[in-house]
C-alpha positions in Angstrom: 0.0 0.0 0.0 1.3 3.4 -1.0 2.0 5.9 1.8 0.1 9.3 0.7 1.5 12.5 0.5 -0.1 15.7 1.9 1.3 18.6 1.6 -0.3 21.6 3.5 0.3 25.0 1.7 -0.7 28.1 4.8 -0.4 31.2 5.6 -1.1 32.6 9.1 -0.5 36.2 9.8 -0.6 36.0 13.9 -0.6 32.4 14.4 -3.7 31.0 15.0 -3.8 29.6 11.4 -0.4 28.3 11.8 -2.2 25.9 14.9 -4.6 24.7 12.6 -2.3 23.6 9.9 0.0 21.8 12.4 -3.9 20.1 13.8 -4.3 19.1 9.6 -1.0 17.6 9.8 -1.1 15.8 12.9 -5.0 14.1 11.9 -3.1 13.4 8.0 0.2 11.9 10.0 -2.0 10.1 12.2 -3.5 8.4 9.2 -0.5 7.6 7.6 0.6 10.2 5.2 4.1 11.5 4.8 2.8 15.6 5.1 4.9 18.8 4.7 4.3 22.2 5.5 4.5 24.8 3.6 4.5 28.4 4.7 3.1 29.9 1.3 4.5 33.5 2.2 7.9 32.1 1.9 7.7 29.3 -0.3 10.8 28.1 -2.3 11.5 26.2 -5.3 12.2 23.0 -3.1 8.3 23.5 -1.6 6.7 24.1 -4.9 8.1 20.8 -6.2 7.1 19.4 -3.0 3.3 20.9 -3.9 4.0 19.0 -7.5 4.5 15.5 -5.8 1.7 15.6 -3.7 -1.1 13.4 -3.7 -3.4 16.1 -2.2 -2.5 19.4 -1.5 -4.6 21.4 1.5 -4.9 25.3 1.6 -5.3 27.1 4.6 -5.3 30.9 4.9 -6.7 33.4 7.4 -10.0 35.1 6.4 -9.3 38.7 6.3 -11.7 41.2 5.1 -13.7 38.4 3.4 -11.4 36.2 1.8 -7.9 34.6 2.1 -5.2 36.9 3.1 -3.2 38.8 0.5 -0.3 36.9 1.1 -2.2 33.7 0.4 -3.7 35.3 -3.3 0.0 36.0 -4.2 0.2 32.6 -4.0 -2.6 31.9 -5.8 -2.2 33.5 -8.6 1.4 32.3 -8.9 0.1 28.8 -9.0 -0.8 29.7 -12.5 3.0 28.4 -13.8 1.3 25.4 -12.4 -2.1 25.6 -14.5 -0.9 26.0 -17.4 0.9 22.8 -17.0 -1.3 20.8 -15.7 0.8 20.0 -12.5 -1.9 19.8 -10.3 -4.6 17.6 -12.5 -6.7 15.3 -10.6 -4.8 15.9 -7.4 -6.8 16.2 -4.4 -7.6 19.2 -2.4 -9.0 20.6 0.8 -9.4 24.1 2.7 -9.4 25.6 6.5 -10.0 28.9 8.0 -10.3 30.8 10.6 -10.7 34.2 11.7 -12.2 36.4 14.8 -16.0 36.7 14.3 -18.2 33.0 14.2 -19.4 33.5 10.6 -16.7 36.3 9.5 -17.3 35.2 6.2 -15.4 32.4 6.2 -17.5 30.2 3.6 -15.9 33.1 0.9 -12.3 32.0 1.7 -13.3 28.4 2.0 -15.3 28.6 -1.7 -12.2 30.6 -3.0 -10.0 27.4 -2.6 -12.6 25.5 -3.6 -12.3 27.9 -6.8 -8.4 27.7 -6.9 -8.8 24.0 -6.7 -11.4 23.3 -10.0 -9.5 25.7 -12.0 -6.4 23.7 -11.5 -8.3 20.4 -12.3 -8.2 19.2 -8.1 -11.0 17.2 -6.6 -12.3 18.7 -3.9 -12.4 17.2 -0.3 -15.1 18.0 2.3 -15.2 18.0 6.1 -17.3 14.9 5.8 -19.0 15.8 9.1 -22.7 16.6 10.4 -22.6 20.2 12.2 -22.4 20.3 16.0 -23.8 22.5 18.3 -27.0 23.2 17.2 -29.1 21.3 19.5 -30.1 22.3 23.0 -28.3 19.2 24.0 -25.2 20.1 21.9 -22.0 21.7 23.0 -19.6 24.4 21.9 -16.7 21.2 22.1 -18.5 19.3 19.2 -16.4 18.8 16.1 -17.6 21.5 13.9 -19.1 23.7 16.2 -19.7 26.1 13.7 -21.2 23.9 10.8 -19.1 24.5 7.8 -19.1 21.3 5.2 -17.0 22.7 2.6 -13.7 22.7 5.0 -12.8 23.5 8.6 -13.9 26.3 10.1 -12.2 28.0 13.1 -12.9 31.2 15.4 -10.7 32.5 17.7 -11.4 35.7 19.7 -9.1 38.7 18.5 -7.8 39.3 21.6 -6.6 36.1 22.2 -3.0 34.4 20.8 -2.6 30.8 18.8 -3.0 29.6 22.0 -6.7 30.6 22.1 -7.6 28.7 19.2 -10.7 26.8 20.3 -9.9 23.1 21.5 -12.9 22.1 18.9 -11.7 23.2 16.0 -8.2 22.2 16.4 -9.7 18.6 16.7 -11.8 19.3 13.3 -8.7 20.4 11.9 -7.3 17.3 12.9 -10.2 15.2 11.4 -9.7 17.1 8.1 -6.5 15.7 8.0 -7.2 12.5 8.9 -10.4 12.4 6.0 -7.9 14.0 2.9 -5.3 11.1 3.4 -8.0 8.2 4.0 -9.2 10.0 1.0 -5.8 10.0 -0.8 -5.1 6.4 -0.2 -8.2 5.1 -1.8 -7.6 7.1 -5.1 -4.1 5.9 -4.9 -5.4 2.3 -4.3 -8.3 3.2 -7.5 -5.2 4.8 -9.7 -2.9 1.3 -9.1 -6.3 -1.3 -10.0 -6.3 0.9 -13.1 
């Protein structure tokens, strides 16, 4: 059985998305995966041929204003060298957030990599999880406490540090990274039957 690769392509501008990557690479680790992190505001050639290997390739940005950070749409748009090669075709992809208000507009940023993701050919992997905490009986500790599907969702007060990313969505974080690279070793396993 092949041993997936997951590469995890962030930016965090005061930490607390820089938690959540390491959570998506402890839950893809956990599963098996060989993972790398990539800091995408200081990428180098070594990382973006790291990117090219990859069996699925997870985006992760704060939401700023609405959207991924500017750091993370430099990125972006350099992936073009990438599009117009093909380099990422039928790769595997996945997306988390996080920012200071509980909606802050984090679907935007999350549909943006979604968007980054089809343009470049990528099939797109969901949280794969019910929301939580929207019963009486529910708790602010359930995995996806704030009830995204498309990717992880995260909010963290804007007074607090990395350390006050909430203890729930560090563990959804985690079970994103555990989902793309059970999800990566089953297309592996359908590419080798092939």
């Amino acid at each position: 059985m092949t041993t997936p690769v997951v590469s995890i392509a962030y930016h965090s501008g005061f930490g607390h998305t820089a938690v959540l990557a390491e959570a998506v690479r402890d839950g893809a680790a956990d599963a098996g995966a060989t993972v790398h992190l990539i800091k995408v505001d200081e990428i180098t050639d070594a990382e973006w041929e790291l990117l090219d290997a990859s069996d699925a390739i997870v985006f992760g940005s704060p939401t700023y204003m609405g959207t991924a950070s500017g750091a993370f749409h430099q990125f972006a748009e350099a992936t073009s060298k990438r599009w117009f090669t093909d380099a990422w075709l039928d790769k595997l992809a996945a997306g988390f957030t996080n920012s200071g208000s509980k909606s802050g507009d984090k679907l935007h940023t999350l549909q943006f990599f979604q968007t980054l993701a089809g343009q470049h050919g990528m099939t797109w992997v969901n949280l794969g999880l019910k929301p939580g905490w929207n019963t009486s009986e529910a708790s602010e500790n359930d995995l996806n406490r704030l009830g995204f599907f498309a990717g992880a969702g995260a909010q963290t007060h804007n007074d607090l540090g990395p350390d006050g990313v909430h203890k729930a969505d560090i563990a959804t974080a985690e079970h994103l990274g555990r989902r793309v690279a059970a999800t990566a070793r089953t297309f592996a396993a359908g590419k080798a039957a092939v």
